[in-house]
Predicted model as a PDB file, atoms N, CA, C, CB and O in Angstrom, pLDDT in the B-factor column:
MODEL        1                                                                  
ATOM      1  N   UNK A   1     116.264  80.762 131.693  1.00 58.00           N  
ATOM      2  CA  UNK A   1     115.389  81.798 131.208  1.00 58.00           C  
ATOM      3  C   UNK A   1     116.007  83.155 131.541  1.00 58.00           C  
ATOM      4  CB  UNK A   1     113.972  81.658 131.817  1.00 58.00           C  
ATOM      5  O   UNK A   1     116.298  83.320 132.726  1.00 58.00           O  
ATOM      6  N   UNK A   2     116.226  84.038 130.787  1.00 68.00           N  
ATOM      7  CA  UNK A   2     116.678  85.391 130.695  1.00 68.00           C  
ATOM      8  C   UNK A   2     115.485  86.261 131.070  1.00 68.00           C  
ATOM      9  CB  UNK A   2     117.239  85.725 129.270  1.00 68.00           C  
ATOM     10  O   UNK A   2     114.545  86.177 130.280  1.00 68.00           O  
ATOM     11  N   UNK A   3     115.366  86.868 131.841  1.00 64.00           N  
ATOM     12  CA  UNK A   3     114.111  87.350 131.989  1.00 64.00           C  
ATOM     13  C   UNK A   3     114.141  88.966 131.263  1.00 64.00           C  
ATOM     14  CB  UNK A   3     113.726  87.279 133.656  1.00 64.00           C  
ATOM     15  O   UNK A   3     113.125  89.544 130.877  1.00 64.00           O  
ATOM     16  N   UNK A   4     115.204  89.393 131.201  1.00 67.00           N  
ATOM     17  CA  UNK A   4     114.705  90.955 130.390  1.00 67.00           C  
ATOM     18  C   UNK A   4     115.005  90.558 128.902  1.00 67.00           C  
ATOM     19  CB  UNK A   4     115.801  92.632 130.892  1.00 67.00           C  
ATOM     20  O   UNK A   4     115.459  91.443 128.177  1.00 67.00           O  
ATOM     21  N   UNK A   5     114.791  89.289 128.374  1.00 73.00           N  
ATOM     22  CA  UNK A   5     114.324  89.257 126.930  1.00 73.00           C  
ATOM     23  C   UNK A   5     112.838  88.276 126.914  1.00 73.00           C  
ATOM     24  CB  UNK A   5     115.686  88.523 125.881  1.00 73.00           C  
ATOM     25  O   UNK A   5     111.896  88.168 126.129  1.00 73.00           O  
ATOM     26  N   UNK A   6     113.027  87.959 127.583  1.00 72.00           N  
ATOM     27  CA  UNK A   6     111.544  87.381 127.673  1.00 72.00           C  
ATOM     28  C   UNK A   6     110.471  88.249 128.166  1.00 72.00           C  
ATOM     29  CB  UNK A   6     111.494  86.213 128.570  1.00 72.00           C  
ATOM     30  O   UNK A   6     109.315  87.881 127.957  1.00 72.00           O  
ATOM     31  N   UNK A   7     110.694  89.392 128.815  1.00 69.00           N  
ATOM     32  CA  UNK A   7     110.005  90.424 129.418  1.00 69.00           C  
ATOM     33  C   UNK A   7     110.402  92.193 128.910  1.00 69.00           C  
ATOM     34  CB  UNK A   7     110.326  90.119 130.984  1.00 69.00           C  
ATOM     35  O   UNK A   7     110.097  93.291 129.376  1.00 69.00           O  
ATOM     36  N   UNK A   8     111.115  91.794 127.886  1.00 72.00           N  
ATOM     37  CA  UNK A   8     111.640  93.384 127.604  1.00 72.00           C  
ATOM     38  C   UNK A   8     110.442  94.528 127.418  1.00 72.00           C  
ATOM     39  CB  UNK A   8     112.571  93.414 126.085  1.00 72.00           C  
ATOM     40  O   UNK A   8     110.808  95.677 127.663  1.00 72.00           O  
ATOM     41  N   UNK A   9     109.351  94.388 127.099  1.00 72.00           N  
ATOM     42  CA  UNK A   9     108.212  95.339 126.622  1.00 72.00           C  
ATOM     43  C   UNK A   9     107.376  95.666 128.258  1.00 72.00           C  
ATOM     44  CB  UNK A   9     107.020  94.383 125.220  1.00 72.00           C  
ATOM     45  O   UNK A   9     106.448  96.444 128.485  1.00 72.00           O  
ATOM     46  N   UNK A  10     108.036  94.851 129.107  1.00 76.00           N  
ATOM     47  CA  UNK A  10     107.621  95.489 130.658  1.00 76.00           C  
ATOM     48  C   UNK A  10     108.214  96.126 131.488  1.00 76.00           C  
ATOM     49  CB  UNK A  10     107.333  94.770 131.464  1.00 76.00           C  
ATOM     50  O   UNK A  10     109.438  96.032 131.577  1.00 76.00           O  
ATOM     51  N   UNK A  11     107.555  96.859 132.224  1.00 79.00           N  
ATOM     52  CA  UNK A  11     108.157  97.299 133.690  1.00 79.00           C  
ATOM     53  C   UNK A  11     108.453  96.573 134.525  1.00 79.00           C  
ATOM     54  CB  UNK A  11     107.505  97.981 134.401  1.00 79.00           C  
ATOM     55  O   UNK A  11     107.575  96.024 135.190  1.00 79.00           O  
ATOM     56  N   UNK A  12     110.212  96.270 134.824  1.00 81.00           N  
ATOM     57  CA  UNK A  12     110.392  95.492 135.944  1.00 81.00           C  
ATOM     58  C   UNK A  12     109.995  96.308 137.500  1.00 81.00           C  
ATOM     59  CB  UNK A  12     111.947  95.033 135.833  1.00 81.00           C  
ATOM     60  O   UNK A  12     109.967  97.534 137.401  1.00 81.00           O  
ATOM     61  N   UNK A  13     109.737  95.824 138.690  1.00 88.00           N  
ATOM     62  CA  UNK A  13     109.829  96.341 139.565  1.00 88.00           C  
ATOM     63  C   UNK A  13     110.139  95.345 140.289  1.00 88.00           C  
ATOM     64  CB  UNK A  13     108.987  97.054 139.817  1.00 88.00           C  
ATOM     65  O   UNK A  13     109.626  94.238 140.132  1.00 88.00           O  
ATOM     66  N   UNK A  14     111.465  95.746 141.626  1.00 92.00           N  
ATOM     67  CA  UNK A  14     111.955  94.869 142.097  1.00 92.00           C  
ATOM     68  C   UNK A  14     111.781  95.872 143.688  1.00 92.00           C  
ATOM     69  CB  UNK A  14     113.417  94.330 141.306  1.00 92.00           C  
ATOM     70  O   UNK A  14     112.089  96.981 144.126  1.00 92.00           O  
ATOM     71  N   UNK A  15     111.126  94.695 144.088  1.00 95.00           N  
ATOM     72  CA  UNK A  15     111.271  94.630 145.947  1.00 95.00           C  
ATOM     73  C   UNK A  15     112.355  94.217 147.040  1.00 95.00           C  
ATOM     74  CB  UNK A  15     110.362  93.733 146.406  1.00 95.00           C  
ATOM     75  O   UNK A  15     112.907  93.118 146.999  1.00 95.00           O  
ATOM     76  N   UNK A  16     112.631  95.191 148.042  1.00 95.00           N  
ATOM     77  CA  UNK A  16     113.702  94.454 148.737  1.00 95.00           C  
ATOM     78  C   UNK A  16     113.388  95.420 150.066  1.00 95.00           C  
ATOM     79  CB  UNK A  16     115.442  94.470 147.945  1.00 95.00           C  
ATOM     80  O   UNK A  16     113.097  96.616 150.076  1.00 95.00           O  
ATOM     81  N   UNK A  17     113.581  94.285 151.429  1.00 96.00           N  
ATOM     82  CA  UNK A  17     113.888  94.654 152.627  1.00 96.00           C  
ATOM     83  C   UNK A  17     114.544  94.139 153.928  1.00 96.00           C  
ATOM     84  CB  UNK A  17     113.069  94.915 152.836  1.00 96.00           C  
ATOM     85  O   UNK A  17     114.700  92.983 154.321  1.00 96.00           O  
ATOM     86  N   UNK A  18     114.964  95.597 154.618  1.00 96.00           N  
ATOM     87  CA  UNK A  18     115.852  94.494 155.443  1.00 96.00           C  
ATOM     88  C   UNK A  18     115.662  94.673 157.445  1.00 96.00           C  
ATOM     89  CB  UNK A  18     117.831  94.898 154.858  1.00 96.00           C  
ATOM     90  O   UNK A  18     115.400  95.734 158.010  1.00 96.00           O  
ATOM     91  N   UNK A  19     115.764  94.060 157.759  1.00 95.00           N  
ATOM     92  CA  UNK A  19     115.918  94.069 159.433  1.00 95.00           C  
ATOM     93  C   UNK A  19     117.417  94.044 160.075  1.00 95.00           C  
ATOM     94  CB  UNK A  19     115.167  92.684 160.048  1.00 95.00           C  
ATOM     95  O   UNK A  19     118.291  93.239 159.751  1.00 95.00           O  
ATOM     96  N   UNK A  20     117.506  94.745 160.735  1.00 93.00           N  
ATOM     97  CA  UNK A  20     118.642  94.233 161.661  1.00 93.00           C  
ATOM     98  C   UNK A  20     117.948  95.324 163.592  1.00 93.00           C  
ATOM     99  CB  UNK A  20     120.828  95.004 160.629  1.00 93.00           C  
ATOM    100  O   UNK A  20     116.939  95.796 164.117  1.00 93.00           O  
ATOM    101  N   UNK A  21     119.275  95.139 163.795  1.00 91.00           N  
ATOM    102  CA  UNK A  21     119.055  95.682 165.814  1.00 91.00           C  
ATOM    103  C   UNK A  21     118.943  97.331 165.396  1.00 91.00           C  
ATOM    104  CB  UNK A  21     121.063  95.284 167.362  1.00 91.00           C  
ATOM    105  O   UNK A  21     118.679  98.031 166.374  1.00 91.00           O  
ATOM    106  N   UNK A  22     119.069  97.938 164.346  1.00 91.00           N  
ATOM    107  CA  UNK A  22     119.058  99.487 164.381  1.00 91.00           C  
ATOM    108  C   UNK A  22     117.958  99.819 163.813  1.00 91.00           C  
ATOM    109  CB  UNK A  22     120.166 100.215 163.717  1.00 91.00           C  
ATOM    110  O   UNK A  22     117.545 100.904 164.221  1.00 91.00           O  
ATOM    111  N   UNK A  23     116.915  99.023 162.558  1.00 92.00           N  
ATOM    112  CA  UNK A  23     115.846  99.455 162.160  1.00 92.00           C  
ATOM    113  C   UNK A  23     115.713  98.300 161.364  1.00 92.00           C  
ATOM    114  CB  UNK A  23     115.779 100.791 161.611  1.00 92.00           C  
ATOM    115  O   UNK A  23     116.486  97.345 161.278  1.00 92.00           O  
ATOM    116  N   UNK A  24     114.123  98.596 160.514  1.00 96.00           N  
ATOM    117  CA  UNK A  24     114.144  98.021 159.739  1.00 96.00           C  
ATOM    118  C   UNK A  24     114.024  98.967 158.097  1.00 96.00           C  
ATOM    119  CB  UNK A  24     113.242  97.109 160.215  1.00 96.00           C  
ATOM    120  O   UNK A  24     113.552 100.104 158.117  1.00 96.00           O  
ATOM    121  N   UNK A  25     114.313  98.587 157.296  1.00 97.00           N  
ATOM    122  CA  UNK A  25     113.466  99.656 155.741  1.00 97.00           C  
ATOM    123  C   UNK A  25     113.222  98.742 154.568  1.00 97.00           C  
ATOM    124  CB  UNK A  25     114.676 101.115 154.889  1.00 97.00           C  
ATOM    125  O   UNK A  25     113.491  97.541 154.547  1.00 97.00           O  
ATOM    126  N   UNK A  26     112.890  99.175 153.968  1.00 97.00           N  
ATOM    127  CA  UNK A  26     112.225  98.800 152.381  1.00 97.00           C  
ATOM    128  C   UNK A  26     112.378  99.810 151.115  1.00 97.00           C  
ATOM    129  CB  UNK A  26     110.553  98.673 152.523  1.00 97.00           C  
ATOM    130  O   UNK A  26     112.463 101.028 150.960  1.00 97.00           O  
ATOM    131  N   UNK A  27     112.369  98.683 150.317  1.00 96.00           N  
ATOM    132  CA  UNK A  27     112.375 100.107 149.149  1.00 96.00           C  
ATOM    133  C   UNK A  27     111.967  99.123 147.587  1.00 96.00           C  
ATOM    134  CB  UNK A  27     114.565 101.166 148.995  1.00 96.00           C  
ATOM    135  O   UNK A  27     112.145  97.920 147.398  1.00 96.00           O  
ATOM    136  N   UNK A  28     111.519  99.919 146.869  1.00 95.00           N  
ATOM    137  CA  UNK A  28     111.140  99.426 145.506  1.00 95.00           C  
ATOM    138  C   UNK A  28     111.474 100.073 144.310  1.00 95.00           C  
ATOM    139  CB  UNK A  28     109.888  99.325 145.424  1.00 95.00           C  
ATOM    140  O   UNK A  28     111.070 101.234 144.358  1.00 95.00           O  
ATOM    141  N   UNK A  29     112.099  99.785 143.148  1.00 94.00           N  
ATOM    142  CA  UNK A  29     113.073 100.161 142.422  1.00 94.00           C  
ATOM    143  C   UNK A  29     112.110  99.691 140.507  1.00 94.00           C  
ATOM    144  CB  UNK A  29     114.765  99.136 143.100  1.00 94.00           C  
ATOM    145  O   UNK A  29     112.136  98.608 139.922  1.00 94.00           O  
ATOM    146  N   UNK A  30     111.441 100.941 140.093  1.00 88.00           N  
ATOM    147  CA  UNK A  30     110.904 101.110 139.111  1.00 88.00           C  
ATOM    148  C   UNK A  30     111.953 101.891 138.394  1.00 88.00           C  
ATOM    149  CB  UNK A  30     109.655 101.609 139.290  1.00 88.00           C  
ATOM    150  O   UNK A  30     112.292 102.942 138.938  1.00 88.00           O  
ATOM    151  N   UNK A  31     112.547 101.555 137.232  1.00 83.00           N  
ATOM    152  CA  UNK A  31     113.491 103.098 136.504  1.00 83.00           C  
ATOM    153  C   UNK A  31     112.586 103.625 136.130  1.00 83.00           C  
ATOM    154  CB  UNK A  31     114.627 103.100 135.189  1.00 83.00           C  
ATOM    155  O   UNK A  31     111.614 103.105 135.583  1.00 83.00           O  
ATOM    156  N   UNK A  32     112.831 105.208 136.464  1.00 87.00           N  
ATOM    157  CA  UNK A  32     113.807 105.677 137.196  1.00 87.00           C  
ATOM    158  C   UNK A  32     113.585 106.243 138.435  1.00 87.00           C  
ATOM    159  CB  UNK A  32     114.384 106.438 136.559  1.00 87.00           C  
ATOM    160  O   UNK A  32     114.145 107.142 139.062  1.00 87.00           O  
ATOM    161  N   UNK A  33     112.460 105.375 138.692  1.00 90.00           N  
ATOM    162  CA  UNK A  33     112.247 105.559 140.119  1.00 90.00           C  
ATOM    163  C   UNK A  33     112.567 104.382 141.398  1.00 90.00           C  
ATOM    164  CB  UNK A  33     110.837 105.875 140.125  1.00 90.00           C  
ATOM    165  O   UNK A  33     112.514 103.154 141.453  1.00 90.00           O  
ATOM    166  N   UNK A  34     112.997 105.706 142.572  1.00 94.00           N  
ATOM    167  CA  UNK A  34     113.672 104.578 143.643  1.00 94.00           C  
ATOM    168  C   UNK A  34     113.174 105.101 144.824  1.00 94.00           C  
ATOM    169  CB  UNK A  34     115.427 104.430 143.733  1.00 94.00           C  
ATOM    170  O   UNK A  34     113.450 106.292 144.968  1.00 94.00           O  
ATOM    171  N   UNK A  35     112.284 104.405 146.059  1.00 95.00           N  
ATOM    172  CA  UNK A  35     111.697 104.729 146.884  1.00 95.00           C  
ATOM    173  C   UNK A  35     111.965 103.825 148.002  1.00 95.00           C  
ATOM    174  CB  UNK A  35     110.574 104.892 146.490  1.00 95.00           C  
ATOM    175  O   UNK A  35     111.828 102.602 147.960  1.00 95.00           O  
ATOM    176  N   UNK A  36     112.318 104.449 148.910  1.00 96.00           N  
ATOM    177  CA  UNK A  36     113.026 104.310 150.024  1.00 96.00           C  
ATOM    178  C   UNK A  36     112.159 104.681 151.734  1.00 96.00           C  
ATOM    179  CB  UNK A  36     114.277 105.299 149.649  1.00 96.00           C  
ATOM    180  O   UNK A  36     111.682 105.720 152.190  1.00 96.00           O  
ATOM    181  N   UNK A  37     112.259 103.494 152.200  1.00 96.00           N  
ATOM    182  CA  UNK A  37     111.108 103.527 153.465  1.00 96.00           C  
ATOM    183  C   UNK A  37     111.862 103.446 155.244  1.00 96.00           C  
ATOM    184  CB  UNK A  37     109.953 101.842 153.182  1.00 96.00           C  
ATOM    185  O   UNK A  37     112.585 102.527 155.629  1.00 96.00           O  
ATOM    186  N   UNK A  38     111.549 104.351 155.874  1.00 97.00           N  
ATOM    187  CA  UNK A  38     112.173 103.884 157.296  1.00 97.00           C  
ATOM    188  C   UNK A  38     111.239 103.029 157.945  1.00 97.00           C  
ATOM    189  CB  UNK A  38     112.502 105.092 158.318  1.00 97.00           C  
ATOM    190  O   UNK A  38     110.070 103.363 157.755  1.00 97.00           O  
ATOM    191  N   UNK A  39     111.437 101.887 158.752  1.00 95.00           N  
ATOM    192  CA  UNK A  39     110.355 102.042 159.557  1.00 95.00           C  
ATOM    193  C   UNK A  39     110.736 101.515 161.107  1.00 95.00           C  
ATOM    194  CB  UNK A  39     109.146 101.259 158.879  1.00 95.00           C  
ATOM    195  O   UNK A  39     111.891 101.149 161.325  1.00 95.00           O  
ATOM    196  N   UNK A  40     109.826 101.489 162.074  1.00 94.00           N  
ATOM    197  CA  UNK A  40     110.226 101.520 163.076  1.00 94.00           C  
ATOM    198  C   UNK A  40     110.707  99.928 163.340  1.00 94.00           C  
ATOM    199  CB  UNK A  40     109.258 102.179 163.882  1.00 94.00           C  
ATOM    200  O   UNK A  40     110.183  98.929 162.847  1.00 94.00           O  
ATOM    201  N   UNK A  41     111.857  99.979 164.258  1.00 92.00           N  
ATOM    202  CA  UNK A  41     112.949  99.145 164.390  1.00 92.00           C  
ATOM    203  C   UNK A  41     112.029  97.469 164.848  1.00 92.00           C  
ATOM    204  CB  UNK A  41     114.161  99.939 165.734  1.00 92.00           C  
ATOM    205  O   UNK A  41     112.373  96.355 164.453  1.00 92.00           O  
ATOM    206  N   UNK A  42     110.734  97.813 165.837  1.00 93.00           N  
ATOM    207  CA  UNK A  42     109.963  96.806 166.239  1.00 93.00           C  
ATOM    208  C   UNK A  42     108.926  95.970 164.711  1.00 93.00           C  
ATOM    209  CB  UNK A  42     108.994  97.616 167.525  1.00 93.00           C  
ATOM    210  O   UNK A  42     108.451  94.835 164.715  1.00 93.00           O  
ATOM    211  N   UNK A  43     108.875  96.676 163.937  1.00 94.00           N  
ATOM    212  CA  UNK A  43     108.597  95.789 162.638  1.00 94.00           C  
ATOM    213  C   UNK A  43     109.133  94.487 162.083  1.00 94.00           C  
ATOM    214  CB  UNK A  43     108.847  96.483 161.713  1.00 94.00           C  
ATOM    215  O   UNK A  43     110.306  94.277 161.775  1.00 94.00           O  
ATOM    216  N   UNK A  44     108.310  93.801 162.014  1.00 95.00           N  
ATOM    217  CA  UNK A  44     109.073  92.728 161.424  1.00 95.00           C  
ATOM    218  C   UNK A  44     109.639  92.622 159.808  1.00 95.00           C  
ATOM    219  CB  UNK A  44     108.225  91.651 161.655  1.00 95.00           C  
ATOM    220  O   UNK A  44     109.425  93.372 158.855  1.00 95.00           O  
ATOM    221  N   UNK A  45     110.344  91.538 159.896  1.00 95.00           N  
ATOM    222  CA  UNK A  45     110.691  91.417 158.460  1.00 95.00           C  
ATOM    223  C   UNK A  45     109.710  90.925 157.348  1.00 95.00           C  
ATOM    224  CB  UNK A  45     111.751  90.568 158.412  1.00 95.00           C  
ATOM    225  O   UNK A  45     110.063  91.000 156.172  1.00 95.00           O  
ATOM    226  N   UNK A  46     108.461  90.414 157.698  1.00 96.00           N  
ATOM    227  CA  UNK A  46     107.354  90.459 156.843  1.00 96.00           C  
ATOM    228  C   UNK A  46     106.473  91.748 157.198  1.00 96.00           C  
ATOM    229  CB  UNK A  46     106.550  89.118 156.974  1.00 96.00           C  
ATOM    230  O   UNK A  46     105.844  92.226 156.254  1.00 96.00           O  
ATOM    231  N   UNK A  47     106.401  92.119 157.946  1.00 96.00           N  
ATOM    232  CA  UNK A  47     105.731  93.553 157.271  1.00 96.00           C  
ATOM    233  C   UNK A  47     106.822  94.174 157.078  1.00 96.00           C  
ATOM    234  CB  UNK A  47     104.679  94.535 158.146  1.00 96.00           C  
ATOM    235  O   UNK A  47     106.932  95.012 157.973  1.00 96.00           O  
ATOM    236  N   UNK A  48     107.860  94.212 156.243  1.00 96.00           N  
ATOM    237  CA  UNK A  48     108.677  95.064 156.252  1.00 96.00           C  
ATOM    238  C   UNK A  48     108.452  94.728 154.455  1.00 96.00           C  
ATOM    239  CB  UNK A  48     110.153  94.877 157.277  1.00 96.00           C  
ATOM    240  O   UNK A  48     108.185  95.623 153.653  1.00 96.00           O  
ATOM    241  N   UNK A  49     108.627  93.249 154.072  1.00 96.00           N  
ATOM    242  CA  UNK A  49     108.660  93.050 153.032  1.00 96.00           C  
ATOM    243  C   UNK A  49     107.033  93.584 152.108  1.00 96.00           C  
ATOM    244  CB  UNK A  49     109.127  91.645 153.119  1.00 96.00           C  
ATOM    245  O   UNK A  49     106.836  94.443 151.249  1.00 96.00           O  
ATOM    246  N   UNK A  50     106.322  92.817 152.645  1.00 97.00           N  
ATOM    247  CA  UNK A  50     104.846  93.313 152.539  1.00 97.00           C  
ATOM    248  C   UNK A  50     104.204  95.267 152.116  1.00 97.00           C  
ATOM    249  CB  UNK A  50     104.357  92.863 154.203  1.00 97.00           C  
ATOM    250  O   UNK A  50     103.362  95.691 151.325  1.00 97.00           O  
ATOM    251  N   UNK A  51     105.459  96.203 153.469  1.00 96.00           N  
ATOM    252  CA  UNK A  51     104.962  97.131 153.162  1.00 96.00           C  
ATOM    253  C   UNK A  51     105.879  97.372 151.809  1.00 96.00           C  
ATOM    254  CB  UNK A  51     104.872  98.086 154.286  1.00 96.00           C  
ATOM    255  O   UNK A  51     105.668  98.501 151.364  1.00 96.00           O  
ATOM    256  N   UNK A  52     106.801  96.655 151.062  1.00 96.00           N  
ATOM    257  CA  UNK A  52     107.434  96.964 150.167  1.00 96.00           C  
ATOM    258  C   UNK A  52     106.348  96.932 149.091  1.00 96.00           C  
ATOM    259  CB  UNK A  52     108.591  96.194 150.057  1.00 96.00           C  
ATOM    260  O   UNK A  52     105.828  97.886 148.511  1.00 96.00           O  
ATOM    261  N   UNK A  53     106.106  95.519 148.943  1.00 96.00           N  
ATOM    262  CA  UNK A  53     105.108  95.300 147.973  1.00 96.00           C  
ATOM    263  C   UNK A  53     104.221  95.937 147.793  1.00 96.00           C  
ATOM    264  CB  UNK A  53     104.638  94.436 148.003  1.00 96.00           C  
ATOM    265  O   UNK A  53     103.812  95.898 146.633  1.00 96.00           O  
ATOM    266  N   UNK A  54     103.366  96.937 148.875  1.00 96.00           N  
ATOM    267  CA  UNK A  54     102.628  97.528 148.949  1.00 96.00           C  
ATOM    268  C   UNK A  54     102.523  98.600 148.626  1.00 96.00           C  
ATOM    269  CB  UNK A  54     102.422  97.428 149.590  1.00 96.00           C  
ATOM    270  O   UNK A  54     101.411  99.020 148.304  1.00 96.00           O  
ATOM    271  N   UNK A  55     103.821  99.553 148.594  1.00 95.00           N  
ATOM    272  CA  UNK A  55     103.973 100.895 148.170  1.00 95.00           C  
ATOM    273  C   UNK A  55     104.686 100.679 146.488  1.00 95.00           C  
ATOM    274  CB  UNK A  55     105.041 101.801 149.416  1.00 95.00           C  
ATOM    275  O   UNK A  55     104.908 101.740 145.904  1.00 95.00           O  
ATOM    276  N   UNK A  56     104.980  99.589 145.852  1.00 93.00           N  
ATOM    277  CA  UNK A  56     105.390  98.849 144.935  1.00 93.00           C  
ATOM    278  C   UNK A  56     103.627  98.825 143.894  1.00 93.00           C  
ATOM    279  CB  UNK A  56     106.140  97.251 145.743  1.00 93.00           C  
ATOM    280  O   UNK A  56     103.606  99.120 142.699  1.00 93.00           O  
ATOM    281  N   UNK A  57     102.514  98.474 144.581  1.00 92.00           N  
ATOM    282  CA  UNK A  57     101.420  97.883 144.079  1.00 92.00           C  
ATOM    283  C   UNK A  57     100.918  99.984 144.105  1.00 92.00           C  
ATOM    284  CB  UNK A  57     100.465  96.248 145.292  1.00 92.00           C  
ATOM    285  O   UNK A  57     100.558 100.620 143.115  1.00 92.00           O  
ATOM    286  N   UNK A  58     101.027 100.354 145.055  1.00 93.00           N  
ATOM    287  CA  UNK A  58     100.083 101.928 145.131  1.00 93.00           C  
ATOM    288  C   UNK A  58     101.134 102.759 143.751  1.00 93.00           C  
ATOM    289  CB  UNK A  58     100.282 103.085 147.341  1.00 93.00           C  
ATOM    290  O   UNK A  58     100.644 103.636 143.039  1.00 93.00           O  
ATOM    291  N   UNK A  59     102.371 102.346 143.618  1.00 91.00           N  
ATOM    292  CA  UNK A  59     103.159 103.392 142.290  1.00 91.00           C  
ATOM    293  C   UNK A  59     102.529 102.767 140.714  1.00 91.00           C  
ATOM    294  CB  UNK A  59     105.393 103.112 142.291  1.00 91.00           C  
ATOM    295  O   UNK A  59     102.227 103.454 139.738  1.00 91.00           O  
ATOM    296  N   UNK A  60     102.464 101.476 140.824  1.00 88.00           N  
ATOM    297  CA  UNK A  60     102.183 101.045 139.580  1.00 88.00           C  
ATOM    298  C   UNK A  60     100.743 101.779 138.945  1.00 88.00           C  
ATOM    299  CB  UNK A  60     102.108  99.462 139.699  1.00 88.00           C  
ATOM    300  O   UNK A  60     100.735 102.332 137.845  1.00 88.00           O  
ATOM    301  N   UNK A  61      99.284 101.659 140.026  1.00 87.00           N  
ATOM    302  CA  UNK A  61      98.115 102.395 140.306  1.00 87.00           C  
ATOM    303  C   UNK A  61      98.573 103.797 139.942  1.00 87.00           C  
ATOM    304  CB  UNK A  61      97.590 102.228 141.815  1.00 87.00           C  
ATOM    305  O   UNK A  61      97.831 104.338 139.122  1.00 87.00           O  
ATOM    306  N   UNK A  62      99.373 104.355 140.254  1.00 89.00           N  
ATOM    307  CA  UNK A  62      99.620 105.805 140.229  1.00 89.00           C  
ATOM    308  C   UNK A  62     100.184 106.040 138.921  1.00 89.00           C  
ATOM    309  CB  UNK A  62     100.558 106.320 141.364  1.00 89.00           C  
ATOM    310  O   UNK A  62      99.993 107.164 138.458  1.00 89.00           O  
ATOM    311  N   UNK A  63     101.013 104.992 138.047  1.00 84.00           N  
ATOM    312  CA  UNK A  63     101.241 105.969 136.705  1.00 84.00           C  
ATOM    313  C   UNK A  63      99.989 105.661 135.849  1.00 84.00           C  
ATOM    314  CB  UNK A  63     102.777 105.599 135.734  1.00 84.00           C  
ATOM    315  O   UNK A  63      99.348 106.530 135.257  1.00 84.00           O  
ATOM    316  N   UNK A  64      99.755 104.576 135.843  1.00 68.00           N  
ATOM    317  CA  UNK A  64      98.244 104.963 134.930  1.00 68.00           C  
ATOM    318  C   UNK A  64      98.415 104.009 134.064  1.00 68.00           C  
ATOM    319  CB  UNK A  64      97.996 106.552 134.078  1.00 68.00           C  
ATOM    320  O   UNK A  64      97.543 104.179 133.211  1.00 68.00           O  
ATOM    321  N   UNK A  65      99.224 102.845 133.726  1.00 62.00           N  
ATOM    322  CA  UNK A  65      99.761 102.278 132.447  1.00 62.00           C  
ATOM    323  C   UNK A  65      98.606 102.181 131.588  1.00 62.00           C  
ATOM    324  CB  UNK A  65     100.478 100.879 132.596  1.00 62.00           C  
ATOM    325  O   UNK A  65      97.507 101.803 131.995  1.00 62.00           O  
ATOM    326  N   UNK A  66      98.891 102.574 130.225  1.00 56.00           N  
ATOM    327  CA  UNK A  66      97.446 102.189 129.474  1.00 56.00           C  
ATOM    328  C   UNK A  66      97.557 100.916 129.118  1.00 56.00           C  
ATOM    329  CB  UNK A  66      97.041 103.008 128.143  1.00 56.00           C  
ATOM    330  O   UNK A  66      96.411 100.510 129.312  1.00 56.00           O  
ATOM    331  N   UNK A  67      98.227  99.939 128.693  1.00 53.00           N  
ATOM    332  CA  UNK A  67      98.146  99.055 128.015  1.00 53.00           C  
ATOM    333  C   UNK A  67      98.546  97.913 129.208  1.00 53.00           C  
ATOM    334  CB  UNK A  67      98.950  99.273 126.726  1.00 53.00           C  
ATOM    335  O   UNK A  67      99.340  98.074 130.135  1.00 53.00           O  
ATOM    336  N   UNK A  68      97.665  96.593 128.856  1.00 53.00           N  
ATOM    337  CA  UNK A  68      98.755  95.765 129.850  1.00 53.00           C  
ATOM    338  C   UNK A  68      98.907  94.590 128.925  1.00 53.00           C  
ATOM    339  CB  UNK A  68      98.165  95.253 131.587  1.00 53.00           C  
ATOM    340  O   UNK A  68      97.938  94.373 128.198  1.00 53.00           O  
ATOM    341  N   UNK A  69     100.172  93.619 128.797  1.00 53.00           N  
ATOM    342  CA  UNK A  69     100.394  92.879 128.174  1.00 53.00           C  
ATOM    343  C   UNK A  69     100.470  91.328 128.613  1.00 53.00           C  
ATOM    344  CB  UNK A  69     101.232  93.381 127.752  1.00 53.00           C  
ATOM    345  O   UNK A  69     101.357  90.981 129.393  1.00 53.00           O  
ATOM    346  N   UNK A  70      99.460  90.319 128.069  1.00 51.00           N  
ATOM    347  CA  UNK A  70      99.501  89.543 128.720  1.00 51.00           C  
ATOM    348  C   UNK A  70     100.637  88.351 128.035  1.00 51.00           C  
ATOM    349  CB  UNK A  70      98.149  89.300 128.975  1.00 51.00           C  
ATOM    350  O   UNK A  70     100.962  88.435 126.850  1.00 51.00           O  
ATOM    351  N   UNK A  71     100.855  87.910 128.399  1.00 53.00           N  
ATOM    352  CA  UNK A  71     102.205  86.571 127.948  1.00 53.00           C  
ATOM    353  C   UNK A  71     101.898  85.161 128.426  1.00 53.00           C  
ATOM    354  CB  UNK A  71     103.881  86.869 128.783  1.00 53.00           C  
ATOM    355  O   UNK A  71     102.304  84.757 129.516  1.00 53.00           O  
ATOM    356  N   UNK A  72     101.164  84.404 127.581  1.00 54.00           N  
ATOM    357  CA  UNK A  72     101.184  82.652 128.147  1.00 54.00           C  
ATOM    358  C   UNK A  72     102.505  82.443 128.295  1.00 54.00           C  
ATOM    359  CB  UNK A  72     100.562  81.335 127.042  1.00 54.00           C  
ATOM    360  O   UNK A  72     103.398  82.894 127.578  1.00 54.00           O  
ATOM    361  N   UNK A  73     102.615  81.728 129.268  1.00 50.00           N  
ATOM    362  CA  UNK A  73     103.499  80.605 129.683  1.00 50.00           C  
ATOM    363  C   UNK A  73     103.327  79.255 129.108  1.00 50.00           C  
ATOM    364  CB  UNK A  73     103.391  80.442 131.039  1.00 50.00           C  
ATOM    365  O   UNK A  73     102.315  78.650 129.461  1.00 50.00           O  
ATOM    366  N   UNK A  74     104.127  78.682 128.292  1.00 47.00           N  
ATOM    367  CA  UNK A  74     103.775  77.216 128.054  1.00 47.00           C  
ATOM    368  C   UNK A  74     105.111  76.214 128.782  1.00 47.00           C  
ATOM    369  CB  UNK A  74     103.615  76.961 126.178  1.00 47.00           C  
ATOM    370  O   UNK A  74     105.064  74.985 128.722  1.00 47.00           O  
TER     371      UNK A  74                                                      
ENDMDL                                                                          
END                                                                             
C-alpha cells in the first residue's frame, strides 16, 4: 500500500521522539509546518512520544479544517 496515493487529498502528520543521557525532544511535522520540543532530560520516552502526539492533536484543532474526509477500508 502506497500511502500518499491512497491518502493524497489529506494532511499527513508525522510524529517522532527521542531520549538519550543529554535530553529528551519531540517534534511533529505538518507541511509546512515543523515544531520542535525540548524537554527535560528525566522524561520518559512515552511521555516524550505522547507529548508529541499531543501538540500534533492541539495544531490540527488550531487550523480549523473545514472538511473531513472519510475513507472505508475494505
Amino acid at each position: 500500500m502506497n500511502i500518499n496515493s491512497n491518502f493524497q487529498h489529506f494532511n499527513l502528520i508525522n510524529t517522532d521522539a527521542s531520549k538519550n543521557i543529554t535530553g529528551s525532544s519531540c517534534a511533529f511535522i505538518s507541511r509546512p509546518t515543523k515544531k520542535l520540543y525540548k524537554l527535560p532530560t528525566e522524561a520518559s520516552i512515552f511521555t516524550t512520544e505522547i507529548i508529541a502526539i499531543r501538540e500534533a492533536t492541539i495544531y490540527v484543532e488550531s487550523i480549523h479544517i473545514k472538511s473531513f474526509h472519510h475513507k472505508r477500508f475494505s
